[in-house]
Residue frames as qw, qx, qy, qz and C-alpha x, y, z in Angstrom:
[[0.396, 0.102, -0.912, 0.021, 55.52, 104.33, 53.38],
 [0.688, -0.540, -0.029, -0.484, 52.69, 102.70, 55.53],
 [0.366, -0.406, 0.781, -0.303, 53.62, 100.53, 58.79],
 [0.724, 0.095, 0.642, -0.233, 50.52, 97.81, 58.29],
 [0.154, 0.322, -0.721, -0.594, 51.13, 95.97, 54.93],
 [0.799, 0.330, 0.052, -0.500, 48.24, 94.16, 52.87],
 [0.044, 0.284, -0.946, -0.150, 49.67, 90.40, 52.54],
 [0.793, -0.051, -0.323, -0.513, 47.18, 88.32, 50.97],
 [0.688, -0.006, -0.721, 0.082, 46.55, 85.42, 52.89],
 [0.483, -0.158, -0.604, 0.614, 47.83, 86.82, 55.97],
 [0.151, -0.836, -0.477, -0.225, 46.08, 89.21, 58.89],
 [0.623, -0.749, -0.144, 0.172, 48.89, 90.95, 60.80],
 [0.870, -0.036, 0.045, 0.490, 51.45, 92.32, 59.27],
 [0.307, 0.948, 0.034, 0.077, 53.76, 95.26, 59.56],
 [0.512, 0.567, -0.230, 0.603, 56.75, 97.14, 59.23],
 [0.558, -0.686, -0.311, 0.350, 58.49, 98.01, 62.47],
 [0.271, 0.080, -0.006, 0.959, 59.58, 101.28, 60.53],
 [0.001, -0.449, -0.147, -0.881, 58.33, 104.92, 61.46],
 [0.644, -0.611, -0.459, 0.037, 57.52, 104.25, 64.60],
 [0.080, -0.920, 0.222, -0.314, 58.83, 107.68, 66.90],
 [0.743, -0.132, -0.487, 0.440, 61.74, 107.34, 68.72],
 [0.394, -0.824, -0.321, 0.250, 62.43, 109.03, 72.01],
 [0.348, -0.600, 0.130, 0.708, 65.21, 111.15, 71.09],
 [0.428, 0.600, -0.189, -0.649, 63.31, 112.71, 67.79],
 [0.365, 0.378, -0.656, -0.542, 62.70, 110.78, 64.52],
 [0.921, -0.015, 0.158, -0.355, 61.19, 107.30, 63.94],
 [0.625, -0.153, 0.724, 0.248, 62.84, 103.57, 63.18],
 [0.153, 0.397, -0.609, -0.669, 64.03, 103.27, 59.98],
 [0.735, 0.304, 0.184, -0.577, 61.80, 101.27, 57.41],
 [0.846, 0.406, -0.340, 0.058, 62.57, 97.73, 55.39],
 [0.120, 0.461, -0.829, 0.293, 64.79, 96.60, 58.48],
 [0.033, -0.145, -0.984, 0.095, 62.29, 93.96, 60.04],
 [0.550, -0.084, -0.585, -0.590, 58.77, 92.60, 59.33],
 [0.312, 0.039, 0.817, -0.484, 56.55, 91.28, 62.06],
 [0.647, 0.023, -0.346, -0.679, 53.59, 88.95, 61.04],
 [0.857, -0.022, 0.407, -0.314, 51.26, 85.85, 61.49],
 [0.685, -0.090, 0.693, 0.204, 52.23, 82.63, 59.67],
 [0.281, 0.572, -0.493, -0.592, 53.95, 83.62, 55.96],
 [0.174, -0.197, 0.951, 0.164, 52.69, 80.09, 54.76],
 [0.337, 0.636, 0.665, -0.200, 49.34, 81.27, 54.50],
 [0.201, 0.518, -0.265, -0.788, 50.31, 83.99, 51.90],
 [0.736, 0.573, 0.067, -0.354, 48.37, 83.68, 48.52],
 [0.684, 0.674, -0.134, 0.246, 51.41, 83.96, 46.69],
 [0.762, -0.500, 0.074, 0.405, 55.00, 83.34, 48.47],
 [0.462, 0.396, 0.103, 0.787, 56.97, 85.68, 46.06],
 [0.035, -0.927, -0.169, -0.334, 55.51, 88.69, 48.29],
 [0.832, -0.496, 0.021, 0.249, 58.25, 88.16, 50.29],
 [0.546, -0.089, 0.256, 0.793, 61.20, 88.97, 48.00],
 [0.123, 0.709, 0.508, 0.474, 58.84, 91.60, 46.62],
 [0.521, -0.839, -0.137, -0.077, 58.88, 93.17, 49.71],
 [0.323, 0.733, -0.519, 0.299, 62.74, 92.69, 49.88],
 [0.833, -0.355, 0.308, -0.292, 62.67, 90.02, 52.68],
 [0.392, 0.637, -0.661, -0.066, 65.58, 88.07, 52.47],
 [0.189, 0.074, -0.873, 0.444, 65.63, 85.67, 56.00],
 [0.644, -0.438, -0.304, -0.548, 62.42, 84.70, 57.36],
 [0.187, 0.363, -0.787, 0.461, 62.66, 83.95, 61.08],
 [0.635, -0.286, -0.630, -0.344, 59.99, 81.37, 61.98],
 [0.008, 0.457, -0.732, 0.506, 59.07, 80.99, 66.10],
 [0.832, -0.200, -0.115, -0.504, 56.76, 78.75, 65.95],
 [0.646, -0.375, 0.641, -0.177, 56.93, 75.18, 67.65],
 [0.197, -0.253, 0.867, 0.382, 58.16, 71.95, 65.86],
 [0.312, 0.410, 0.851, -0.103, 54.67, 70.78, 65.74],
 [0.312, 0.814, 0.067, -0.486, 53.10, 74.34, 64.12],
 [0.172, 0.622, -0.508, -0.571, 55.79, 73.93, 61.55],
 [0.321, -0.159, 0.931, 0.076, 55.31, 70.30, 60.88],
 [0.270, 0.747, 0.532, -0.295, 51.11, 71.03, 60.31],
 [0.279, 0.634, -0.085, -0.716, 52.03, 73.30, 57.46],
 [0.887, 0.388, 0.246, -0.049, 51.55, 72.54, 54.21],
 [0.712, -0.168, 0.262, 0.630, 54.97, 71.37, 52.19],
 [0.370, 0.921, -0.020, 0.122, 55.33, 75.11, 50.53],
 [0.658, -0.265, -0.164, 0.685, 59.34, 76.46, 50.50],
 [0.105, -0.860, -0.135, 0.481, 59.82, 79.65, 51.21],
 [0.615, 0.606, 0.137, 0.486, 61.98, 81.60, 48.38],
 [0.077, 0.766, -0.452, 0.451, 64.29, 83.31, 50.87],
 [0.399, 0.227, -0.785, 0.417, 66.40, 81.90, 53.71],
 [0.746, -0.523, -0.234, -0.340, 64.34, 80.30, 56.76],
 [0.442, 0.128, -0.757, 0.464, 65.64, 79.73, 60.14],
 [0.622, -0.518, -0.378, -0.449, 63.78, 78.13, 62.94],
 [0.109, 0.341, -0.566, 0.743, 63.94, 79.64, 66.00],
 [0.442, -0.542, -0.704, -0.123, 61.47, 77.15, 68.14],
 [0.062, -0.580, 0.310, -0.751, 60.92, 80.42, 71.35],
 [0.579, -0.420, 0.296, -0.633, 58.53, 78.59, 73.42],
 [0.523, -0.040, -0.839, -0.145, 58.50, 74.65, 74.56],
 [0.784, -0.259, 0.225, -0.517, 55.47, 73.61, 76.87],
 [0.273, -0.025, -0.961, -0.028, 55.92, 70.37, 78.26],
 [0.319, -0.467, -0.769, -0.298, 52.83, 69.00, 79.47],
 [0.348, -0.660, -0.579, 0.328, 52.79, 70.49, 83.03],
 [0.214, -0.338, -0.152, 0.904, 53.54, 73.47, 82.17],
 [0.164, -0.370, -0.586, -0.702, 51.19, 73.81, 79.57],
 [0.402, -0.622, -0.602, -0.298, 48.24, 72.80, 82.20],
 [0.311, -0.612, -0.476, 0.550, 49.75, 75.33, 84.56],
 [0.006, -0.039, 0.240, 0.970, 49.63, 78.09, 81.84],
 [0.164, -0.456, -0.802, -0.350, 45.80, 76.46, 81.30],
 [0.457, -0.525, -0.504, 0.512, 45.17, 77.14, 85.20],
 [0.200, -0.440, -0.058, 0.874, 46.61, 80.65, 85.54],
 [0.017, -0.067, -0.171, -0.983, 44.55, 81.82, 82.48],
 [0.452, -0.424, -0.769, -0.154, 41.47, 80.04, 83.87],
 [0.440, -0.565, -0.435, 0.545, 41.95, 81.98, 87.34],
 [0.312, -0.372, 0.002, 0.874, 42.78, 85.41, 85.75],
 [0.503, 0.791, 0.249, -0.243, 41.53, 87.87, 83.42],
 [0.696, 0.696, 0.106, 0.144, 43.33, 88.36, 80.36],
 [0.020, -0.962, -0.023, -0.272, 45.36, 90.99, 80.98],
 [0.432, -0.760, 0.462, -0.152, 46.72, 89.55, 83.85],
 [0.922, 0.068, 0.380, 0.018, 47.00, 86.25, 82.68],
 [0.519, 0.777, -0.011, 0.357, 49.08, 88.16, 79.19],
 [0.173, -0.891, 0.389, -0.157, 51.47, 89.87, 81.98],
 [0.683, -0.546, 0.414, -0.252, 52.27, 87.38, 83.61],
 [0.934, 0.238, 0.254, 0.079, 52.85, 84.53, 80.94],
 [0.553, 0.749, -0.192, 0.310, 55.02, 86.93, 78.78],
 [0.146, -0.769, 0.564, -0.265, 57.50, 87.93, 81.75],
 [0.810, -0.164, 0.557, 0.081, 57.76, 83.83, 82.63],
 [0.842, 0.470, 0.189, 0.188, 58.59, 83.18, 79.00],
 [0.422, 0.807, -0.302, 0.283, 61.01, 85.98, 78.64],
 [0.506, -0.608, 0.581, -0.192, 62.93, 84.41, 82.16],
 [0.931, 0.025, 0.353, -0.089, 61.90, 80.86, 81.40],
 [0.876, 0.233, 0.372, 0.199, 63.01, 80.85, 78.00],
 [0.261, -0.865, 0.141, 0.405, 65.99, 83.38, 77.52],
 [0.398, -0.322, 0.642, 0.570, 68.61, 82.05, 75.83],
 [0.392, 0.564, 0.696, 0.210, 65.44, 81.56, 72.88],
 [0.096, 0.990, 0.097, -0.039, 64.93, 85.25, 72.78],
 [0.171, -0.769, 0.403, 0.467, 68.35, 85.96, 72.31],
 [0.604, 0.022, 0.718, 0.345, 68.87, 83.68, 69.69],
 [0.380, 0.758, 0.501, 0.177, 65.78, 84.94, 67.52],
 [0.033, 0.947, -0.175, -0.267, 67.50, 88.57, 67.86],
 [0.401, -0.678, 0.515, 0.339, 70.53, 87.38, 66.80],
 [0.525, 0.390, 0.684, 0.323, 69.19, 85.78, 63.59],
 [0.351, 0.836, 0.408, 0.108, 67.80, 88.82, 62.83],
 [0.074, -0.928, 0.246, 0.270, 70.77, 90.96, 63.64],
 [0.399, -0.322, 0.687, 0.515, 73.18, 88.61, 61.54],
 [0.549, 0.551, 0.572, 0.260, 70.75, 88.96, 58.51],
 [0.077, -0.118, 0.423, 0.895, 71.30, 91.08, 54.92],
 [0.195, -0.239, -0.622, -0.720, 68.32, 92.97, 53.80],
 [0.573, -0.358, 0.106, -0.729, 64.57, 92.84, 55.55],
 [0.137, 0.026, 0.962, -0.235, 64.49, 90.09, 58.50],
 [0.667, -0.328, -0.409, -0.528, 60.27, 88.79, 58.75],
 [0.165, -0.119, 0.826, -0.526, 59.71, 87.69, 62.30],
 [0.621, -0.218, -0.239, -0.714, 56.76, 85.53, 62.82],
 [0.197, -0.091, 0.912, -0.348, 54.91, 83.03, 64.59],
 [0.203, 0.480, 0.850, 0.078, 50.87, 81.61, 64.08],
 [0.169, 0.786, 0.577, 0.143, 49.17, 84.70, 64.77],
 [0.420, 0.479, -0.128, 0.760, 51.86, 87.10, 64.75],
 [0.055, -0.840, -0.077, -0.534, 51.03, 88.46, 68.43],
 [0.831, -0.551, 0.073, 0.021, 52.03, 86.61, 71.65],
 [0.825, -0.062, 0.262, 0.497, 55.79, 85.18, 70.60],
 [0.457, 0.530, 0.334, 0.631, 56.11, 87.61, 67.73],
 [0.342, -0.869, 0.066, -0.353, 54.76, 90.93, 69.80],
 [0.384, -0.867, 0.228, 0.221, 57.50, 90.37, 72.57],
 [0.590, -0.195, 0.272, 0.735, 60.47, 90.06, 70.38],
 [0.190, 0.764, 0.245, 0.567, 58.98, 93.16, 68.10],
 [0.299, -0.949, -0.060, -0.085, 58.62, 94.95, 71.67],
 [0.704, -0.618, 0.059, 0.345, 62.02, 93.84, 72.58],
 [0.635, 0.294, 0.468, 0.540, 63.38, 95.22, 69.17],
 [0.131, 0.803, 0.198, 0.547, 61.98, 98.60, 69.37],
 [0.363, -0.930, -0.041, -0.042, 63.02, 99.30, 72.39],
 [0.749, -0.089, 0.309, 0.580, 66.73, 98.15, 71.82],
 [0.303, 0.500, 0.322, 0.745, 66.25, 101.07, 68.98],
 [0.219, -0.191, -0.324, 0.900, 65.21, 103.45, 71.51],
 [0.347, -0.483, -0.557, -0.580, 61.38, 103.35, 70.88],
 [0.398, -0.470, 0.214, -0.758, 59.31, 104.42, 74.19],
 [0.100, 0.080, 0.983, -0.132, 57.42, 101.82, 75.94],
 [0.447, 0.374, 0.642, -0.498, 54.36, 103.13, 75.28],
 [0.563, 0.538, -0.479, -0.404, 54.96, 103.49, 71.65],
 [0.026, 0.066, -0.997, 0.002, 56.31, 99.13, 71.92],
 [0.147, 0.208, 0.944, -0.211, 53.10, 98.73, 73.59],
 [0.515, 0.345, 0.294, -0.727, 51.17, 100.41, 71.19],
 [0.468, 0.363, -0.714, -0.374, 52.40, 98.67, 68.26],
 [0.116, 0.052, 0.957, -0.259, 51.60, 95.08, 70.56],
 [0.401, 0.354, 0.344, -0.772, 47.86, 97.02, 70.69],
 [0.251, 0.446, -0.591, -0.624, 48.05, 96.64, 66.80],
 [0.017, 0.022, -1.000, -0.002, 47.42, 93.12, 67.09],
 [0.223, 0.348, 0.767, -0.491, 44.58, 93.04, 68.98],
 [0.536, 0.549, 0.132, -0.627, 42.53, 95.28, 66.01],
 [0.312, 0.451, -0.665, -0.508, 44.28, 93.14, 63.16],
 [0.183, 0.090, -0.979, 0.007, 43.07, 89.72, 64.62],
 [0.476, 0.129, 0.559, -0.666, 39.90, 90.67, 66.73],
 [0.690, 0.292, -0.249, -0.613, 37.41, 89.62, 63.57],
 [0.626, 0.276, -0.724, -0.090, 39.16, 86.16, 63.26],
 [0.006, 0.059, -0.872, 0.485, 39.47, 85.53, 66.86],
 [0.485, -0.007, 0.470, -0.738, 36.05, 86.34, 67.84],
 [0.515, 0.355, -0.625, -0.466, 35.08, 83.98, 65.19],
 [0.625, 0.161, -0.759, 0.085, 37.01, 81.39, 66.97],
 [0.206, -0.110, 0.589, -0.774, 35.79, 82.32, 70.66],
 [0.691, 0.068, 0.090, -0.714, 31.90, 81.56, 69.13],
 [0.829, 0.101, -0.512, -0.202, 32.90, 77.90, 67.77],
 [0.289, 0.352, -0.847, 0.274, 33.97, 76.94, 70.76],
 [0.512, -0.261, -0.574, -0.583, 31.76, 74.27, 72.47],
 [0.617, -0.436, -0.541, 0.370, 32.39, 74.24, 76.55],
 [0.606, -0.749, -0.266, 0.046, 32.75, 76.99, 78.66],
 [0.811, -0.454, 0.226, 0.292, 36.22, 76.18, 79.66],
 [0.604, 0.341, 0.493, 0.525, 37.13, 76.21, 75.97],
 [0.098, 0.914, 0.366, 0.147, 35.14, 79.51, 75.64],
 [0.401, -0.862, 0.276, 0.143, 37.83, 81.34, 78.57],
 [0.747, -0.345, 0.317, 0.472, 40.45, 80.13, 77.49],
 [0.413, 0.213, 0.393, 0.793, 40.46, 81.45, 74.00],
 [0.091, 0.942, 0.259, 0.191, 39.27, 84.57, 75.06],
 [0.700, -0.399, 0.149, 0.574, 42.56, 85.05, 75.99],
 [0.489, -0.036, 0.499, 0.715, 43.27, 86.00, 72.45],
 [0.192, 0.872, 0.374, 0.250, 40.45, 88.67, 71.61],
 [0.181, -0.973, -0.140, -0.012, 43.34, 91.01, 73.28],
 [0.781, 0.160, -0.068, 0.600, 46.24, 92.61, 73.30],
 [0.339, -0.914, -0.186, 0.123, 45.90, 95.38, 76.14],
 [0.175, 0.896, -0.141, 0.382, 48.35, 98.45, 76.23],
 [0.490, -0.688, 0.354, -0.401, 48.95, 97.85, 79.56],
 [0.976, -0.143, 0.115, 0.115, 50.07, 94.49, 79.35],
 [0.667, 0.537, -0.033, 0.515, 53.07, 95.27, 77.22],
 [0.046, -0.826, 0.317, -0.465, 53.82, 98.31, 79.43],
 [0.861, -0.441, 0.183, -0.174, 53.52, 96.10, 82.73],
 [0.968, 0.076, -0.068, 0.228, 55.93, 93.32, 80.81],
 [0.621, 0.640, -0.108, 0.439, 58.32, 95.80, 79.60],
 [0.205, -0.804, 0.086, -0.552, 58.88, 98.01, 82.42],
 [0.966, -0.207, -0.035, -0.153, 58.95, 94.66, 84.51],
 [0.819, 0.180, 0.007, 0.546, 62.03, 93.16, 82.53],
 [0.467, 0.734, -0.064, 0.489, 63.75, 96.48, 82.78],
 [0.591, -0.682, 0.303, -0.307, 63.21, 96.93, 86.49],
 [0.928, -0.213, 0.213, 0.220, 64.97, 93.14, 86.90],
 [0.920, 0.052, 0.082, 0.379, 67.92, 93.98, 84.45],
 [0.429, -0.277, 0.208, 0.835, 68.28, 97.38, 83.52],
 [0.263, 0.583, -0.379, -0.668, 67.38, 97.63, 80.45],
 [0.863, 0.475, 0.037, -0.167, 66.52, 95.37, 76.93],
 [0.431, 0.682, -0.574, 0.144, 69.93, 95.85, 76.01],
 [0.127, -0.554, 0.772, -0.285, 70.97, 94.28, 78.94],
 [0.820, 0.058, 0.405, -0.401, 68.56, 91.43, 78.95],
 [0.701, 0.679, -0.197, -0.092, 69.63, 90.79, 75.33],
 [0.307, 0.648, -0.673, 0.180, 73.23, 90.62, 76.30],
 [0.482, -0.231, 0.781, -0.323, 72.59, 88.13, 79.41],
 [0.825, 0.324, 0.286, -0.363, 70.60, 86.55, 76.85],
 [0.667, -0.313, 0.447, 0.507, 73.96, 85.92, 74.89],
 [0.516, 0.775, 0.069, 0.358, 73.44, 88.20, 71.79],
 [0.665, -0.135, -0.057, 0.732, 76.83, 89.70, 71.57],
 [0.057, -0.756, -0.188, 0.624, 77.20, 93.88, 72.25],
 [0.035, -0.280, 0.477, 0.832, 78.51, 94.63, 68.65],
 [0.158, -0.221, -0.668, -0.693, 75.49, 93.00, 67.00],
 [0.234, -0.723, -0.539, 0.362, 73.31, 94.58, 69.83],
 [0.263, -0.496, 0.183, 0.807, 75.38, 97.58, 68.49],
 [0.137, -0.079, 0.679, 0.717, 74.79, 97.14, 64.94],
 [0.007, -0.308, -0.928, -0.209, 71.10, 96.49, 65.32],
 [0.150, -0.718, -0.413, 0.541, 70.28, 98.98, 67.14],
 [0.021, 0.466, -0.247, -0.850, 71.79, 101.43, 64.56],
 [0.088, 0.010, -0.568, -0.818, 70.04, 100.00, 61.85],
 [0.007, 0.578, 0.806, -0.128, 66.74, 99.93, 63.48],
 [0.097, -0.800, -0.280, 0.522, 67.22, 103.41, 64.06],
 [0.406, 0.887, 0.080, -0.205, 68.26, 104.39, 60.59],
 [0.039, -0.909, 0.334, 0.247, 71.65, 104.69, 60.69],
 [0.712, 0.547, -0.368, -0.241, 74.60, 102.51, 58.89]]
């Protein structure tokens, strides 16, 4: 079985099986799907092909609103992760205007996973109460999507630097499209800012993860303050990791 899957339409998508865990073997395959926006697929049957039963959507109201009217052909539940009101938006603008990437990626993710907690537990908890393969996604399947994958593999008892290579992942599946969108842009201002998104640095992810673990413990524990309950923290965990 491969990890990165070939969904027409879409540029990001894999399997968050066979990825090593730390105490020998790897995460189990056909238990969740990370990707960019399943609304751009060619053909919306690859989904149940694939065995995808629950598609868990984190985009904002407005991202979902902007699609075109397609339904999905498996169960959809929208889990909005992030909400910007205006000032916070132009103080996320600010902080990646002042920073370099990298830092600017640390920093945002660990505010979002604080900021917007109870959201990240939810989205886990969709995906641990689903039958069959979950899909996780958002637009471009790396920012939103990348920290609930990271926060998923390590819950299964993936490394951190194995989380934060699979984050890395991104950064070579999208670079072609982004840089794309870095050259049409027509200020400066415009220019930085979406270079933001030609990356997805190793080190960020480590930085984030390590971060959150230092403040609570542990994922698991973050998760549970986050109000997913311990049995389906329990349950998920085993069937990330293979077992029944």
């Amino acid at each position: 079985m491969t990890r990165v899957l070939q969904w027409e339409g879409c540029l990001n998508v894999r399997d968050l099986g066979g990825v090593p865990l730390e105490g020998g073997g790897t995460t189990r395959f056909g238990v969740v799907v990370r990707a960019d926006n399943v609304r751009r697929l060619r053909d919306l049957a690859t989904l149940a092909e694939h065995g995808v039963t629950r598609v868990v959507d984190l985009r904002f109201d407005d991202e979902v609103a902007a699609d075109d009217p397609r339904e999905l052909p498996v169960d959809v539940v929208h889990v909005p992760l992030l909400s910007f009101d205006p000032a916070y938006r132009e103080r996320l603008f600010e902080l990646a205007l002042a920073s370099e990437p990298a830092e600017y990626l640390e920093s945002s993710y660990l505010d979002f996973l604080e900021r917007f907690r109870e959201n990240f537990g939810r989205a886990v908890q969709e995906i641990a109460r689903a039958e069959g393969t979950v899909c996780v996604h958002c637009m471009g399947g790396r920012d939103r999507t990348g920290l609930v994958a990271a926060l998923l593999l390590r819950l299964a008892g993936v490394s951190v630097e194995d989380a934060a290579e699979d984050y890395w992942l991104s950064e070579e599946a999208l670079l072609e499209n982004h840089e794309e969108w870095v050259a049409a842009a027509e200020t400066a201002v415009e220019v930085r800012l979406r270079s933001v998104f030609l990356v997805a640095p190793r080190e960020t992810m480590v930085g984030v993860l390590e971060t959150l673990e230092a403040r609570h413990g542990s994922v698991r524990a973050y998760l549970a303050r986050a109000g997913v309950p311990e049995a389906e923290l329990d349950a998920l965990a085993t069937r990330l990791r293979g077992g029944t």
